[in-house]
C-alpha positions, 0 to 999 in steps of 0.5 A: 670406626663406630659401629651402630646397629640400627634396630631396637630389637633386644634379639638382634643385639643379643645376635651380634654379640654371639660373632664378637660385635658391640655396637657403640650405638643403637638408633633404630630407624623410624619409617614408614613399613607397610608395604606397597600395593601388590608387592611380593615379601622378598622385594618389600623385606630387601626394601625395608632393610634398605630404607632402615639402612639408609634412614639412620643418620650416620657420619662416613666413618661409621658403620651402621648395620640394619635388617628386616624379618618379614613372614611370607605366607604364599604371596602374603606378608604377615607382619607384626600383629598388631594385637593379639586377636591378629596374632591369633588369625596369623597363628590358624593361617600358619598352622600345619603349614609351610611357611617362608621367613626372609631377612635381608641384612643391610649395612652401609658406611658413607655411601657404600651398601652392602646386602644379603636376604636369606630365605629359610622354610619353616613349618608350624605344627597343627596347632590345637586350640589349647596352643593356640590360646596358651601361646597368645596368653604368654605375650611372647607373639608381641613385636614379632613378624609372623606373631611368632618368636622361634627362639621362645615358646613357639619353638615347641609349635616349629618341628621343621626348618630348612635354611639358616635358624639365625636367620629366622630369629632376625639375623643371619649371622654367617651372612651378617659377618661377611657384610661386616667383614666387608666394611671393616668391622672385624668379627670372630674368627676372622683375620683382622 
């Protein structure tokens, strides 16, 4: 059985090889993300995971595994900035406030899909001018939902989370693992 991980996203990659899983292949689904009119952030993330998931091309003994991480703030959907000046608008709307990260993991083999989302709470500390413009210098705010990466320098902006950190960075691993469990790809710790 192959295992292809449908995502470009080099953090994913690193993820999935923490619970013992290579993929034989990457091929990350090109569609269209933006979201429809009105549409709240959980159903547009478990949406988007899905239409990746379903989007790869695949044969039936292959296993293909895709996500989606979407910044809610409120009823907003805050996506990848798309430069720098939009980061910085994202980073002011976050700061000294809550905010939700969902992912939503979708794996599918032949016509079978299985699915999680996981919502996790974050909050961003006050940020001052100086953070501010320090965080947008380092480019690390490039291709990440929110404009955000806590798993790099914006960790020291993040003094409060509730829920799964994984999950947060891109893929909830606890999770992960079942959906993969239940398509036979074996992962650590588990009875194979």
């Amino acid at each position: 059985m192959n295992f292809i991980l449908g995502s470009g996203s080099p953090r994913r990659k690193e993820l999935i090889a923490h619970i013992g899983v290579v993929p034989d292949a990457i091929r990350a689904p090109d569609i269209n993300e933006d979201p429809h009119r009105g549409e709240l952030p959980r159903p547009y993330c478990v949406r988007m995971a899905r239409e990746k998931v379903m989007a790869v091309k695949a044969g039936a003994d292959e296993v293909v595994l895709c996500a989606d991480t979407t910044v809610a703030l409120g009823r907003r959907i805050l996506c990848k900035p798309a430069d720098a000046g939009q980061a910085a608008q994202f980073l002011l709307a976050l700061s000294g406030r809550r905010h939700r990260v969902i992912t939503a993991v979708a794996v599918r083999k032949g016509d079978r899909v299985w699915e999680r989302d996981v919502v996790s709470t974050v909050k961003m500390k006050h940020l001052s001018d100086a953070e501010l413009n320090a965080y947008i210098a380092s480019n690390d705010w490039q291709g990440k939902a929110g404009g955000y990466g806590i798993q790099g320098p914006a960790g020291a902006l993040i003094p409060w989370i509730s829920g799964s950190f994984t999950g947060i960075v891109g893929l909830p691993l606890c999770e992960t693992a079942g959906l993969l469990q239940a398509a036979g790809v074996p992962v650590y710790g588990a009875d194979t």
